[in-house]
Each structure stands twice: as structure tokens, then as C-alpha cells.
C-alpha positions as CSV (number, residue, x, y, z in Angstrom):
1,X,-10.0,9.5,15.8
2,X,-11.7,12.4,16.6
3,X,-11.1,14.0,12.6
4,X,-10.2,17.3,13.6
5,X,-6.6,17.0,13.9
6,X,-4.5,18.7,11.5
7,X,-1.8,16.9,9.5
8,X,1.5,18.4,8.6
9,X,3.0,18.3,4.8
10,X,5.8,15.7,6.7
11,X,3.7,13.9,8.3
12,X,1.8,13.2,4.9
13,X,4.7,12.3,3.3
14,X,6.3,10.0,6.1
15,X,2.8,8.1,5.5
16,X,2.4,7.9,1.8
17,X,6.0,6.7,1.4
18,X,5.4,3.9,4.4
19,X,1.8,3.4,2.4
20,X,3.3,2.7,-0.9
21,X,6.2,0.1,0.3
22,X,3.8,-1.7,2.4
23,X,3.7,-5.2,1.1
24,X,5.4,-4.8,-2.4
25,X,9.0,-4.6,-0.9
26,X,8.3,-7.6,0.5
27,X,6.3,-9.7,-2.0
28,X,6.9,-10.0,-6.1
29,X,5.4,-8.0,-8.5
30,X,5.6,-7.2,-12.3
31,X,6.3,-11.1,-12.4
32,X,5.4,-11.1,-16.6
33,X,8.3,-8.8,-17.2
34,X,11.0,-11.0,-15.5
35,X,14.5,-9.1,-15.6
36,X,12.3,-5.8,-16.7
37,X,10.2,-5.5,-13.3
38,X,12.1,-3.5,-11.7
39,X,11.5,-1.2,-14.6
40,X,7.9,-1.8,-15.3
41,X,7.9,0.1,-11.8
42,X,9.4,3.0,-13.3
43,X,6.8,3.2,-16.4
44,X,3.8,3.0,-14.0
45,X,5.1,5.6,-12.0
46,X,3.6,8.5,-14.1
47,X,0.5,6.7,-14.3
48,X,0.2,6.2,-10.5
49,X,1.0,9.7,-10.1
50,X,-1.5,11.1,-13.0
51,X,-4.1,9.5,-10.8
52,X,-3.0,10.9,-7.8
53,X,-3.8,14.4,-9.4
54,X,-6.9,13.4,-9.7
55,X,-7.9,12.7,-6.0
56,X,-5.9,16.0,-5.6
57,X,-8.0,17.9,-8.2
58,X,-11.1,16.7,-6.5
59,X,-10.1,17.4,-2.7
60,X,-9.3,21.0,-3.9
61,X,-12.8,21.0,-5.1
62,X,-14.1,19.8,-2.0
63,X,-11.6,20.6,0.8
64,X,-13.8,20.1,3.4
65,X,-15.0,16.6,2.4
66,X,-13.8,13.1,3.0
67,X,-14.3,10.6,-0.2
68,X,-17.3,9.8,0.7
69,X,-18.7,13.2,1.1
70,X,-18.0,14.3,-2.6
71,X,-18.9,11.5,-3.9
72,X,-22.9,12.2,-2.7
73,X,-22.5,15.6,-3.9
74,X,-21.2,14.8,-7.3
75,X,-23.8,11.8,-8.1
76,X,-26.4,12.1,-5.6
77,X,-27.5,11.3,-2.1
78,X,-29.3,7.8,-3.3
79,X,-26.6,6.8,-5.8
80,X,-23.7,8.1,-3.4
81,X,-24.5,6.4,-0.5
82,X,-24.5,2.8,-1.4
83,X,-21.3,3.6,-3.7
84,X,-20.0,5.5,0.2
85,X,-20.9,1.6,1.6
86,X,-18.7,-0.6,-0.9
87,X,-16.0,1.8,0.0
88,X,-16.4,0.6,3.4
89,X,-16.1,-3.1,2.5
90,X,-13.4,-2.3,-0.1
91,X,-11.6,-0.7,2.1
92,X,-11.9,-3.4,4.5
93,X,-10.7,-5.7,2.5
94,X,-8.2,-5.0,1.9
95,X,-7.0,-4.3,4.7
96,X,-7.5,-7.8,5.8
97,X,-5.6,-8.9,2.6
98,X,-2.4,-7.0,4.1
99,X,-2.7,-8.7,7.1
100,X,-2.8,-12.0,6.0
101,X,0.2,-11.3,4.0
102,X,2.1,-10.1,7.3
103,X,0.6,-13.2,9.0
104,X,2.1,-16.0,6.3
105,X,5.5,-14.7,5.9
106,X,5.7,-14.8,10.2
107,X,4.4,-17.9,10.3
108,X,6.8,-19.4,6.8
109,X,10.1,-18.0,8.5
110,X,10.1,-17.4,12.1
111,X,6.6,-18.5,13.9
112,X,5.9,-22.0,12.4
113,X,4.7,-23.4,15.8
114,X,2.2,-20.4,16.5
115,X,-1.4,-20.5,15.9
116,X,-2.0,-17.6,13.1
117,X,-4.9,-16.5,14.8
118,X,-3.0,-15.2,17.4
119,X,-0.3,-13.3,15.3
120,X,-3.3,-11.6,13.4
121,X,-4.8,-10.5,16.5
122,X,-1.6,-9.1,18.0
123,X,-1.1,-7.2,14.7
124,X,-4.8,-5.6,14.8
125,X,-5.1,-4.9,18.6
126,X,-1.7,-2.7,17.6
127,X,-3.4,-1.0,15.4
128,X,-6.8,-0.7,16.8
129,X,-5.0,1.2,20.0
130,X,-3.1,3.2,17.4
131,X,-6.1,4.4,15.4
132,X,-7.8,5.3,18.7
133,X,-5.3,7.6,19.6
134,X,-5.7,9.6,16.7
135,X,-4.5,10.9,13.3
136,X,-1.7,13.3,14.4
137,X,-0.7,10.5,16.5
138,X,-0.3,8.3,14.1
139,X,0.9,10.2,11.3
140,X,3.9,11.3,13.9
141,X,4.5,7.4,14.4
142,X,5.0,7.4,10.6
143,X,8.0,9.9,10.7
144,X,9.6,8.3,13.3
145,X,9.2,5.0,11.6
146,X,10.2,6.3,8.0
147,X,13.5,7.0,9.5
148,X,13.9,3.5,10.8
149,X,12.7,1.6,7.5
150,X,15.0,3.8,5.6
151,X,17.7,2.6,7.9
152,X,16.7,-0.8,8.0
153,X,17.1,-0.7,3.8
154,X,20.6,0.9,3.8
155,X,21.8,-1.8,6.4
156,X,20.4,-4.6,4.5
157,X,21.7,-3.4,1.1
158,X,25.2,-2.4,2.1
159,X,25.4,-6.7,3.4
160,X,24.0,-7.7,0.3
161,X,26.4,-5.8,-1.7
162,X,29.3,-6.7,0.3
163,X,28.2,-10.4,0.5
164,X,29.2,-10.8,-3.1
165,X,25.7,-12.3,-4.3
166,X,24.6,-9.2,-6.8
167,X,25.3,-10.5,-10.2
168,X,24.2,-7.5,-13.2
169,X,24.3,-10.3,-15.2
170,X,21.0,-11.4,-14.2
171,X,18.7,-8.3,-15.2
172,X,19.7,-9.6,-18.4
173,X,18.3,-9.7,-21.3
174,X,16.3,-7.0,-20.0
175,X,13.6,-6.9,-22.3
176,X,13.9,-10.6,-23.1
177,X,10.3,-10.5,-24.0
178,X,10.0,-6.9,-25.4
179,X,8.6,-3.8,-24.6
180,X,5.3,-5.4,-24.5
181,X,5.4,-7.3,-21.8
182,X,7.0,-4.8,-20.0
183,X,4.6,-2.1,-20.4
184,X,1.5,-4.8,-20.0
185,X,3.2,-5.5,-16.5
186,X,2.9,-1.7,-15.9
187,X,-0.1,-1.5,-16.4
188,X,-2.5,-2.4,-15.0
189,X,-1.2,-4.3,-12.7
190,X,2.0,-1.9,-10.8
191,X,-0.2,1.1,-12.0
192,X,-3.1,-0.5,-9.4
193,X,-0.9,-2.1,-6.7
194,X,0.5,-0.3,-5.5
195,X,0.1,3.1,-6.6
196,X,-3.9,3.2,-7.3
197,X,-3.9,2.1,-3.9
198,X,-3.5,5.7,-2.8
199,X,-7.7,6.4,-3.4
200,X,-7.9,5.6,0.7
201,X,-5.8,9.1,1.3
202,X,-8.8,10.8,-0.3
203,X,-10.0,10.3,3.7
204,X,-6.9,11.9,4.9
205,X,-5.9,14.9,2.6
206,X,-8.9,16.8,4.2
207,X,-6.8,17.2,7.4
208,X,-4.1,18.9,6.0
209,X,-3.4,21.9,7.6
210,X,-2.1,24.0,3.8
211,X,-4.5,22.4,1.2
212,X,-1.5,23.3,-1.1
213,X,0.8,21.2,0.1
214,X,-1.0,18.7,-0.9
215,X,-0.2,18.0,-4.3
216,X,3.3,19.0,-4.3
217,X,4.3,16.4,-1.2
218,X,1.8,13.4,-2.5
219,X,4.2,13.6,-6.2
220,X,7.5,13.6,-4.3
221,X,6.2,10.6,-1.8
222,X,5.4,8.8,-4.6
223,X,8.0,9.5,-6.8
224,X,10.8,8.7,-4.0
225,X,9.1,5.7,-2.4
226,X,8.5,4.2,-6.4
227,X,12.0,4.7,-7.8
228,X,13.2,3.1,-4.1
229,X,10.6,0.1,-5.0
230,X,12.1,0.0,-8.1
231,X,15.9,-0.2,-6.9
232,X,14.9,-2.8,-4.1
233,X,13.3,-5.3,-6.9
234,X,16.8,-4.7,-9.3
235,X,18.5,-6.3,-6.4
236,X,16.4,-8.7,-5.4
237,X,16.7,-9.8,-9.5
238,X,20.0,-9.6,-9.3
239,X,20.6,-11.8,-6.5
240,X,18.0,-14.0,-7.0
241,X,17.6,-13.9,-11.2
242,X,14.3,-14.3,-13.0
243,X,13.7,-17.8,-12.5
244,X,14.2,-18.0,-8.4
245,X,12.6,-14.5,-8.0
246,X,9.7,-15.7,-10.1
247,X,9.2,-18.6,-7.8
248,X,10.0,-16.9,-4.3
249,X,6.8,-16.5,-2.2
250,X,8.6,-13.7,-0.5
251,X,12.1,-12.7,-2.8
252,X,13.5,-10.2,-0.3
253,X,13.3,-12.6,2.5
254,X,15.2,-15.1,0.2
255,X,17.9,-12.3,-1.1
256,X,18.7,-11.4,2.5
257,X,19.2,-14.8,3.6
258,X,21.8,-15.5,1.5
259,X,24.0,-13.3,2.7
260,X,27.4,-14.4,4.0
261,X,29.9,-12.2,5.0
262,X,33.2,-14.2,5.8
263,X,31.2,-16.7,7.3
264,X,30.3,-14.3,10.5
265,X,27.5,-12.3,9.4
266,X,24.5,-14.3,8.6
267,X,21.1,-15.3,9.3
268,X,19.6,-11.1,9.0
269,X,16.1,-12.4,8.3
270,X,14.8,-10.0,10.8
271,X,16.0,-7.1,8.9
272,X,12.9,-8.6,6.3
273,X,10.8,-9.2,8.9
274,X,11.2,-6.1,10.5
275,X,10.3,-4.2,7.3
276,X,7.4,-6.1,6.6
277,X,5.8,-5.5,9.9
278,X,5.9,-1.8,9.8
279,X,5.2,-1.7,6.3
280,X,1.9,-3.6,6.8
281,X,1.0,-1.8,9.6
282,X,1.2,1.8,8.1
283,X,-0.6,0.3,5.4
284,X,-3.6,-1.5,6.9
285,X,-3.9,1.2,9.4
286,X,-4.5,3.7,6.9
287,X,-7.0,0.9,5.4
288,X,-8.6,1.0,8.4
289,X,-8.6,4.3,9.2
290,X,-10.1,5.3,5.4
291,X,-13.3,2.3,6.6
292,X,-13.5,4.2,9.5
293,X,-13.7,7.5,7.9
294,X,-16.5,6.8,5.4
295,X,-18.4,4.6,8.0
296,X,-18.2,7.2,10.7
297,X,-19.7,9.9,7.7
298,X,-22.2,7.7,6.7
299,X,-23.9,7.1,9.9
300,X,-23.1,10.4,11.4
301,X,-21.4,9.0,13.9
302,X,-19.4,12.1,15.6
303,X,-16.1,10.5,16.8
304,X,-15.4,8.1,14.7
305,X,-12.8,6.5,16.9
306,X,-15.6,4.4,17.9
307,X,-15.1,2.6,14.7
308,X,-11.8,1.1,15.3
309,X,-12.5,-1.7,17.7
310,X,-16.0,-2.9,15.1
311,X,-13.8,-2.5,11.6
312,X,-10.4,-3.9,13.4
313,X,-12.8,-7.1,14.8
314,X,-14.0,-7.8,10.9
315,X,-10.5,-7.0,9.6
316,X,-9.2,-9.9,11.9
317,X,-11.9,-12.4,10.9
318,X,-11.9,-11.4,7.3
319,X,-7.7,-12.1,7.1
320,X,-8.7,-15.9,8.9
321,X,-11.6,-16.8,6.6
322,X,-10.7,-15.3,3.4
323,X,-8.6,-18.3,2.4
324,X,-7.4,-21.6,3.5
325,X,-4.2,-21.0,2.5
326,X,-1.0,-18.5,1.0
327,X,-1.7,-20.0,-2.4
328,X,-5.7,-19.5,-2.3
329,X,-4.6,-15.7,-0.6
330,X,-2.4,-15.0,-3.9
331,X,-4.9,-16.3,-6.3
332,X,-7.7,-14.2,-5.2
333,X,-5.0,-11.3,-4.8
334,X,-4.7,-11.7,-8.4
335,X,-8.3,-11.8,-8.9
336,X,-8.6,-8.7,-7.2
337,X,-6.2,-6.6,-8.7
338,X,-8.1,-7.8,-12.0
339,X,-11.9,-6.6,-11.0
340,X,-12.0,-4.7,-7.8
341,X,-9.1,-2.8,-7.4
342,X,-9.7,-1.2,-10.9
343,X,-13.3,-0.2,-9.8
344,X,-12.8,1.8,-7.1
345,X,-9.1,2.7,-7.0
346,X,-9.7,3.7,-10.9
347,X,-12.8,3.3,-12.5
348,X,-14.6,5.2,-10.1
349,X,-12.4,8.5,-9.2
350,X,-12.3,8.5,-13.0
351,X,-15.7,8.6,-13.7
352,X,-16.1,11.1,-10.5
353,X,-13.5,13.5,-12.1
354,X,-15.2,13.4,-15.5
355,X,-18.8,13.9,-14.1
356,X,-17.7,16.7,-12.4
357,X,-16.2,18.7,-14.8
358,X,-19.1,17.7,-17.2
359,X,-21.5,19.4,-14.2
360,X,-18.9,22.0,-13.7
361,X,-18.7,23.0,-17.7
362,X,-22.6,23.0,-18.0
363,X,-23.0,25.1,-15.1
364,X,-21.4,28.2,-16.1
């Protein structure tokens, strides 16, 4: 991307919404709170979106810089730059965590014969050409497939529902093991993944075309695409209950395929599928796009959709190599939500935020 197209308030919202559902419709979370994840959701909610002001308060400082950009002016050319490079790899990352994600659940339910090498590379050369052709591009892509994920979710909870499998009964007790372990579910863990995630758009919000907009349609994205997160996991719970949902590798693959409607409508796996694929892609493209960003202001490299075939390469190789195996991926998944995801999706805007109103105060 050449980085001076200008995004839209729609297109920014069609993206963050796709962002946020990316994996976590698909995969558990809030797995401590049993029956009360769906509602651990909820409660990190503010949290995510207190955060998000944050990255808003500092683009409005700096509208015309990317993350990486304010981050040198705020702590310093020598100190900035390296922290500017672990973005990169963090970045990176996990971007290749998503696609390995997207990779297992093909291969588990529909591609057990095919080499997973191949799937990941057919994912990444989709984005790669995507990424090349540009932000607006993209971005449009988003509205047009916000539209069909939101369709894709009506038509698969409308079977569920008429399928007969939804049983309240099973979100309860709903606070079988207090408040506690509801809130500690919250937080940190919902409150970093997937909300935190959101640091990466600190590469994007600088091509808005009303720098106003930004705050008031990053709140609504995150406030609709959470409570929908929330609603999808209350159903997958009350198919599925605690127990089975605890255990599912991929719950909302297992909720839809129970459905049975008279004994004719069956087998809707795709519908899963489907919403896996597009949810990954949004959200490792952005990934990518934010490694690209930094990297490309870092080396003062003009066009910085040069980057996407070097970042989308290591990307591919990273999702092969990380682990052996989906069980490996998930433990270092938690791992990472534990020590790298509160660095620099928390730790680090934080401490940004707080040094430059410290700077700001002593200046005047």
C-alpha cells in the first residue's frame, strides 16, 4: 500500500467489527468462567473500549503519525526505534498465530488429506495480493464482507434455534463459581484477546479522512461486534453446556453440527468454516498490514507495498514452525496472552499515554 489513501468512518467500522470477531467466534474463550463467559465478555467490554480511547487520545495528538512514529517522538529516536522493531515481530506474530488457527480447524473438519503447508500458503498469497492493492481496497472488501458474515450468523442461528438443541438450562448456575472468576476471566484475559488486540489500528486511524470520526465509530465497532461475541458464546453454551464447550477445540463448529432440522437440513459446517475464513483473513491482514506499516516507517521505505510479499513469506513460515501441533499452538497461545500481549497491546500504549501527559503537563 501506497499509505495515502484515505479511509472512510464505514470503512473503519466494517474492519474493526471483522477485526474483533476474527478467531474468537470460532475458538473458546473465558473458559474459567464456564456458564458466565459469555458474560465475562460483557464486563471486559468497557475495559477494551477505555483502552481504545487511549490509542484515540494519542492519534489526536499525533494525527499525522503511524504507531511507530509517536512512539520516537514521545521516548526518543534510540529508545523508539528498537521498541518501533518488536512491534514488527509482534505484529508478525501474531499474525501467524491467526493463521495457524484457520489452518487446524480446515484441516480437523474438512481438508484432513491436504498437506497444511499448502492451505497456509493459499490463505497468505490471498492476502499478500490484497495488501498490495491497497488500504481503500481492502477496507471496501471489509464492507462488503461485513454484510455477508452478518448474514452468514443470522442463517446459522435461526437453524440452531429451530433445530431444538438451545437448552437456557445450561447457562446455569451462572455464576457457579462467583463473581470472581467471572471478573478474573475478564480480565485480563477477554480484556487482551480480543479487544487489546486493537493497538495494530494505531497504523490505520492516520488514514482517516475526519480525524473525528475516529473515536465515535471505533466505540460503536466495538461495542456491537462485543455484545454480538457475547450472544454467539450464550449459544454456543447453551447448546453445548459447560463441560462440552469447555472441551471443544472449536465450540461453534461443534454447535452447528448438531443441527437437525426434521432430518433434511444437516451437515451446515461450512456456515463455520465460512466465518472463520473471512474472520482470519480481516484479521491477519490487518496484522500484516500494521508489520508493514511500521517496517516500511522504519526503513523509510516509500511504498510500503513492497513489504507484503517479505512479511507475508515469514508470516507463512512462522504459522508452520511455531508448533508441531494444535495443542502446542494453544499452549503457547496461552502463554502469550500471559506475557506478550499485555506488553505491547497494554503495557506499552499505557506507559506511552502517561509519559506524554507527564511531558505535556511539564511543558506548559
Amino acid at each position: 500500500m501506497s499509505g495515502k489513501g484515505n479511509i472512510s468512518s464505514g470503512h473503519l467500522f466494517a474492519t474493526m467489527i471483522l477485526f474483533e470477531f476474527g478467531t474468537a467466534l470460532v475458538v473458546p474463550i473465558g473458559l474459567t468462567a464456564e456458564q458466565g463467559s459469555w458474560l465475562a465478555i460483557l464486563m471486559a467490554l468497557p475495559g477494551g473500549i477505555l483502552l481504545f480511547l487511549v490509542f484515540d487520545y494519542l492519534f489526536r495528538q499525533y494525527p499525522k503519525l503511524i504507531l511507530s512514529g509517536y512512539i520516537r517522538a514521545i521516548v526518543g529516536r534510540y529508545l523508539g526505534w528498537p521498541i518501533s522493531l518488536l512491534y514488527v515481530a509482534f505484529f508478525i506474530y501474531i499474525a501467524a498465530r491467526n493463521l495457524r488457527e484457520a489452518g487446524d480447524l480446515l484441516v480437523t473438519t474438512a481438508y484432513d488429506q491436504t498437506p497444511i503447508l499448502l492451505i497456509h500458503a493459499v490463505m497468505i498469497t490471498a492476502v499478500i495480493y490484497t495488501l498490495y492493492k491497497g488500504l481503500e481496497v481492502f477496507c471496501r472488501l471489509g464492507q462488503i464482507y461485513l454484510l455477508i458474515i452478518i448474514g452468514l450468523g443470522f442463517m446459522g442461528n435461526v437453524f440452531i434455534l429451530f433445530s431444538g438443541a438451545v437448552d437456557l438450562r445450561n447457562l446455569l448456575p451462572l455464576l457457579g463459581k462467583g463473581w470472581k472468576s467471572v471478573l478474573l476471566t475478564a480480565y485480563p484475559n477477554i480484556f487482551l484477546f480480543p479487544f487489546a488486540e486493537l493497538v495494530c489500528f494505531c497504523t490505520i486511524l492516520p488514514h482517516l479522512n475526519t480525524i473525528e470520526s475516529a473515536r465515535k465509530t471505533g466505540v460503536a465497532a466495538m461495542i456491537i461486534a462485543g455484545f454480538l461475541l457475547s450472544m454467539t458464546h450464550a449459544i454456543e453454551l447453551m447448546v453445548l453446556g459447560g463441560n462440552v464447550y469447555a472441551r471443544s477445540t472449536f465450540p461453534l463448529f461443534t454447535t452447528i453440527s448438531l443441527v437437525n432440522i426434521a432430518h433434511f437440513l444437516q451437515r451446515l459446517d461450512a456456515i463455520v468454516i465460512l466465518t472463520l475464513i473471512i474472520g482470519v483473513f480481516f484479521k491477519m491482514s490487518i496484522y500484516c498490514y500494521a508489520a508493514m506499516a511500521v517496517a516500511a516507517d522504519l526503513f523509510h521505505i516509500e511504498d510500503l507495498r513492497k513489504m507484503a510479499y517479505p512479511i507475508g513469506i515469514i508470516v507463512l513460515f512462522i504459522s508452520i514452525f511455531s508448533a508441531l501441533s494444535y495443542p502446542e499452538h494453544v499452549e503457547e497461545g496461552m502463554a502469550s496472552i500471559k506475557f506478550i500481549l499485555p506488553v505491547f497491546a497494554f503495557l506499552i500504549p499505557m506507559s506511552l499515554f502517561i509519559i506524554h501527559l507527564i511531558r505535556k503537563r511539564f511543558s506548559h
